[in-house]
N, C-alpha and C positions, 0 to 999 in steps of 0.2 A: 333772639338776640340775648335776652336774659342768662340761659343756663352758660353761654358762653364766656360772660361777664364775671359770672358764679366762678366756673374753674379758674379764670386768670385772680380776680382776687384769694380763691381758693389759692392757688398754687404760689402767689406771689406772699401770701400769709406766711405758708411752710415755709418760703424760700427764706423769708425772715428770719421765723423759727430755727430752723438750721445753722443760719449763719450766726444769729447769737449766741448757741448752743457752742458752738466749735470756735469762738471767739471766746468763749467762758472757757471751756478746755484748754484753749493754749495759752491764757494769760494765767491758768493754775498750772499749768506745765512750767512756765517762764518763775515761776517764783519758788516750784520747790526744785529749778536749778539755777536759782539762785541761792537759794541756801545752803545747795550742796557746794556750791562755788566759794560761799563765805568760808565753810567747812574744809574745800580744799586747798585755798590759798594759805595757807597757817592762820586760822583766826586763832585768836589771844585763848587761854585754856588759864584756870587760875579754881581750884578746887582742894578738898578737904576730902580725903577716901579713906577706905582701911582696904591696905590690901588682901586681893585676895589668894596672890599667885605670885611667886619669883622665878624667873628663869632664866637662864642665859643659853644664847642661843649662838654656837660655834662657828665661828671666823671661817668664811668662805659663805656663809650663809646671806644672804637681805638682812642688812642689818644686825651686823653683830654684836653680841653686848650682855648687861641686864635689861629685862625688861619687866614690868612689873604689872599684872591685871588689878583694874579693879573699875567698879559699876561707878558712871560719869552718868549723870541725868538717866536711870535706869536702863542704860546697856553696857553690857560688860566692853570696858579699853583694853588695848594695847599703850601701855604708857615704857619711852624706850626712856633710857637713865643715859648709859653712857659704855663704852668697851671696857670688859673685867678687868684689865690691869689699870685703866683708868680710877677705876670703884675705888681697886683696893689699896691705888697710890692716895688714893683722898680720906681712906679710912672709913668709906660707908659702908652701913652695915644695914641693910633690910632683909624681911623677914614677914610669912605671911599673918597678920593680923597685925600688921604696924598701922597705926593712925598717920599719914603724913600730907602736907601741904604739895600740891605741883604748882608751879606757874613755867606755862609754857605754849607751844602753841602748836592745836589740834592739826589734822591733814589727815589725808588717805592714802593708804599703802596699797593698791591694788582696789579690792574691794573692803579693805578694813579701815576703823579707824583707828588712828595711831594720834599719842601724843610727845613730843619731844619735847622732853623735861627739859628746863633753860637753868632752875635753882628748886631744890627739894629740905622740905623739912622733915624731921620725926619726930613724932609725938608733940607734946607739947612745949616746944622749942629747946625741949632740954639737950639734945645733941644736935642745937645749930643747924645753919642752913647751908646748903652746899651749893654753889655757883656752878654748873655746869655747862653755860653757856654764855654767850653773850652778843650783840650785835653783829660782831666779826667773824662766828663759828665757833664751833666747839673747843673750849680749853684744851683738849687731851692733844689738840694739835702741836708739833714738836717746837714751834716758835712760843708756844704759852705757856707763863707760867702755872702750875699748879696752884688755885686758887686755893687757903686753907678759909674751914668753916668759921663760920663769925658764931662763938661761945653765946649761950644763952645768958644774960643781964640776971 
């Protein structure tokens, strides 16, 4: 009767084993998607970078426009500004190795991550801050007015 005793405690051990095991895997699964979920809802984005890259990328394209690279908690972004004749109704001018401020809010573009700048500063506020966005959608939209930057103090 003994050895039989043996293997059901035995077997009922591992069964434990097991299921703790794969109960610790799914609640680290459950959390690094929910972090991706925080990341893909637009969580709030609000950082100081130098750029590293300007590009605009041609109308017909996923998101047309400038956009600007640069390393966000050390991985390189995709940070979008706004559609070029937008830019250049507003007078912005960047440029790679510009210091500038984003606030706005991060997401994912497929498998990247992208930031959609809401207001952008350069350098050390001396060329003002440019509203780009706001609760209602993007300014460049034909009901908005063109927001001009607010001059550095």
């Amino acid at each position: 009767m003994r050895p039989i005793t043996r293997r059901l405690i035995h077997s009922h051990l591992w069964a434990a084993v097991l299921c703790g095991a794969a109960g610790f895997g799914l609640a680290a699964s459950a959390v690094a998607k929910d972090q991706d979920a925080a990341r893909d809802s637009g969580a709030a984005a609000d950082f100081h970078v130098t750029v590293s890259a300007v590009r605009e990328v041609p109308v017909g394209s996923p998101m047309p426009g400038l956009h600007l690279q640069a390393k966000v908690k050390g991985r390189m972004t995709d940070i979008y500004i706004a559609p070029v004749d937008f830019v250049a109704k507003c007078g912005l001018k960047l440029s790679k190795g510009d210091e500038v401020h984003i606030v706005g809010s991060q997401t994912k573009f497929g498998e990247a991550d992208v930031v959609l700048a809401r207001e952008i500063t350069i350098g050390s506020y001396t060329n003002g801050t440019y509203y780009l966005r706001d609760d209602d959608g993007p300014f460049w939209e034909e009901t908005k007015p063109v927001p001009q930057p607010i001059p550095a103090h």
